[in-house]
C-alpha positions as CSV (number, residue, x, y, z in Angstrom):
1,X,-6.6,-69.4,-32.3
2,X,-7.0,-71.8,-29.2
3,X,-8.5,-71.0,-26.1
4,X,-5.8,-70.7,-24.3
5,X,-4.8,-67.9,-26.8
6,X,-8.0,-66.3,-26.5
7,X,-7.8,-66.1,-22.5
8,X,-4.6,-64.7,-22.5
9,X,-5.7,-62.0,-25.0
10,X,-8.7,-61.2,-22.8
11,X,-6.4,-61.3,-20.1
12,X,-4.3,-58.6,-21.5
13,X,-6.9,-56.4,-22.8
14,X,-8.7,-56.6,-19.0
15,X,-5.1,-55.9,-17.6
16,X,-4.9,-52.2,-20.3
17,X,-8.4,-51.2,-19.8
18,X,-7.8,-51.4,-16.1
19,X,-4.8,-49.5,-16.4
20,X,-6.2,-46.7,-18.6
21,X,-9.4,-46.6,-16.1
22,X,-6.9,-46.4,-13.1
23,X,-4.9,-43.3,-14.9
24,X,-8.0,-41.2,-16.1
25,X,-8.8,-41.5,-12.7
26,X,-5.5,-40.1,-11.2
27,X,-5.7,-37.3,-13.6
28,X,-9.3,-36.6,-12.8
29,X,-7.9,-36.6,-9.0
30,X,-5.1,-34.4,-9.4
31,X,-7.0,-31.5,-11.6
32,X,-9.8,-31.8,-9.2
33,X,-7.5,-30.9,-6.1
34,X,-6.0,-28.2,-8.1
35,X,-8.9,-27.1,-9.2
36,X,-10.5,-26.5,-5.9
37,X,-7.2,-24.8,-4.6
38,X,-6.9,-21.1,-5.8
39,X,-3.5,-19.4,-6.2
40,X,-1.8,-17.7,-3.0
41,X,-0.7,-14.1,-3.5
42,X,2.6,-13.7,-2.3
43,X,2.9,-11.5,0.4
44,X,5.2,-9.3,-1.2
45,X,2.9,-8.6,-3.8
46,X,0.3,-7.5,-1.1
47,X,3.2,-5.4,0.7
48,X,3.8,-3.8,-2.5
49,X,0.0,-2.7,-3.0
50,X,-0.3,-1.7,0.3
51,X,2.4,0.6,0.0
52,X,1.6,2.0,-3.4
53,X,-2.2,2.8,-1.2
54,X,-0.7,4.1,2.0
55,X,1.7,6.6,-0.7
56,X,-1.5,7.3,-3.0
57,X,-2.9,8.4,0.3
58,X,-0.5,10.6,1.4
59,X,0.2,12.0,-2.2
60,X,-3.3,13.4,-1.9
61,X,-2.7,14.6,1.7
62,X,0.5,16.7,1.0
63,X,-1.5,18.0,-2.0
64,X,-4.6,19.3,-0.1
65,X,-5.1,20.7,3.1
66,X,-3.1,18.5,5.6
67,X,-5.7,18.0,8.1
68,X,-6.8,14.9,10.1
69,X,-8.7,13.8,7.4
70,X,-8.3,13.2,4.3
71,X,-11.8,12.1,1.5
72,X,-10.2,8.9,-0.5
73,X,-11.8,6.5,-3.4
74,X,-11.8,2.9,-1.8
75,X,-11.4,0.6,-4.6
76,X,-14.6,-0.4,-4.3
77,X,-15.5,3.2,-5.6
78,X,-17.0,4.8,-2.9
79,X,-15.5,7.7,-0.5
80,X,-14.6,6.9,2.6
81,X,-13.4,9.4,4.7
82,X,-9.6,8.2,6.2
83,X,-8.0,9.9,10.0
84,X,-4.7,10.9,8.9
85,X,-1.6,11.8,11.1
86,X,-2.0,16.0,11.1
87,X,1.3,16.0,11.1
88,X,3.2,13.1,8.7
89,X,-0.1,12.3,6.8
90,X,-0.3,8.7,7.3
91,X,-3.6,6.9,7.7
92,X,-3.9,5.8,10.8
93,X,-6.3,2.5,11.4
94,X,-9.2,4.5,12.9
95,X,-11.7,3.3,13.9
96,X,-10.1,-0.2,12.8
97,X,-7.5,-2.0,11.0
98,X,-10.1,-3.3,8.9
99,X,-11.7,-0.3,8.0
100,X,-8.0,0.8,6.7
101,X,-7.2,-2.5,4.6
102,X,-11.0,-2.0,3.4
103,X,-10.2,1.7,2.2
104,X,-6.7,1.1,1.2
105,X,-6.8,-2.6,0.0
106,X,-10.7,-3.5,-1.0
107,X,-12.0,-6.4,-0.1
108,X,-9.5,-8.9,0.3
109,X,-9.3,-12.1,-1.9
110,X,-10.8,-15.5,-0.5
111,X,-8.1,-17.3,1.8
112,X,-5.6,-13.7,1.5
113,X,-6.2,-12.4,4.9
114,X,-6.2,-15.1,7.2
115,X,-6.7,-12.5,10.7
116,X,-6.3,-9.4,11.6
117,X,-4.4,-7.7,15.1
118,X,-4.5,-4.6,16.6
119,X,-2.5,-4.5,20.3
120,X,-3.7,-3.2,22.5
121,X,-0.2,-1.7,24.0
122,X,-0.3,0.5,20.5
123,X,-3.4,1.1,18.5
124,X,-1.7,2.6,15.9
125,X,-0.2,-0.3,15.1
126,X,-2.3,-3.2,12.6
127,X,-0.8,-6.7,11.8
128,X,-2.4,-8.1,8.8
129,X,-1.7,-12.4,8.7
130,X,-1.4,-13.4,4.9
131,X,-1.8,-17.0,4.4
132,X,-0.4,-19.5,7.2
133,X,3.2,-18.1,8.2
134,X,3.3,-14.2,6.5
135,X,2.2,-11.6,8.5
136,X,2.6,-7.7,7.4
137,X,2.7,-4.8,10.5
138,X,1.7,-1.3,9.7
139,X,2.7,1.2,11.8
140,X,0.6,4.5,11.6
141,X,3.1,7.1,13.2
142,X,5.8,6.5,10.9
143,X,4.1,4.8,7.6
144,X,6.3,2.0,8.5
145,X,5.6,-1.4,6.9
146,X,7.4,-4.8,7.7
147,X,6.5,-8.5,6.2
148,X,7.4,-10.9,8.4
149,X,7.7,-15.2,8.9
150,X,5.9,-16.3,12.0
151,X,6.9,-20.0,13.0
């Protein structure tokens, strides 16, 4: 073998190596940015669990006493006492909308809940914003629940 043979071999085993390096880097790159980046729950899966918690809740209301308030097991475990409607049994988001998706929802998942709205014009009214465009409205006096698309 000359040396001009020998160069190009080098040549071309420089050009592989480089070109394995270069794609164990861009699948080190990829996993590493999907890696960091957790899941999104869809919003109609948290719309679905907040409805199966607001009906839990008013299960147990129509089943006890029916007064304005009603001794529920927060996910967490511990009791928290919820204001419902006297009259419908919904809970209503007193003394916040956070204390609600707290009692009802647990603490929410890292990145899930990216604000939360009470207007003032109705305070018994709590929008939830899921992830950048979703955003979920309760509506205390009629157990009303509507997932939206916000530009």
């Amino acid at each position: 073998m000359d040396r001009q043979e020998r160069a190009s071999d080098e040549l071309l085993s420089a050009w592989h190596s480089g070109l394995v390096w270069l794609l164990v880097a861009l699948v080190l790159v990829v996993g590493l940015s999907l890696w960091k980046r957790r899941p999104e729950v869809p919003a109609p899966v948290v719309q679905e669990r907040w409805l199966q918690s607001l009906n839990l809740a008013r299960g147990q209301w129509l089943q006890g006493q029916k007064g304005g308030q009603l001794a529920w097991r927060a996910p967490d475990g511990q009791t928290v006492t919820l204001v419902v409607d006297p009259l419908t049994g919904w809970p209503q988001p007193t003394p916040s909308c956070e204390f609600l998706w707290l009692a009802l929802m647990g603490e929410p998942a890292e990145g899930l809940l990216k604000g939360i709205e009470r207007p003032e014009a109705d305070p018994t009214h709590c929008r939830y914003r899921l992830g950048e465009r979703r955003v979920m409205s309760y509506f205390s006096h009629s157990g009303s629940v509507i997932l939206s698309t916000v530009d």
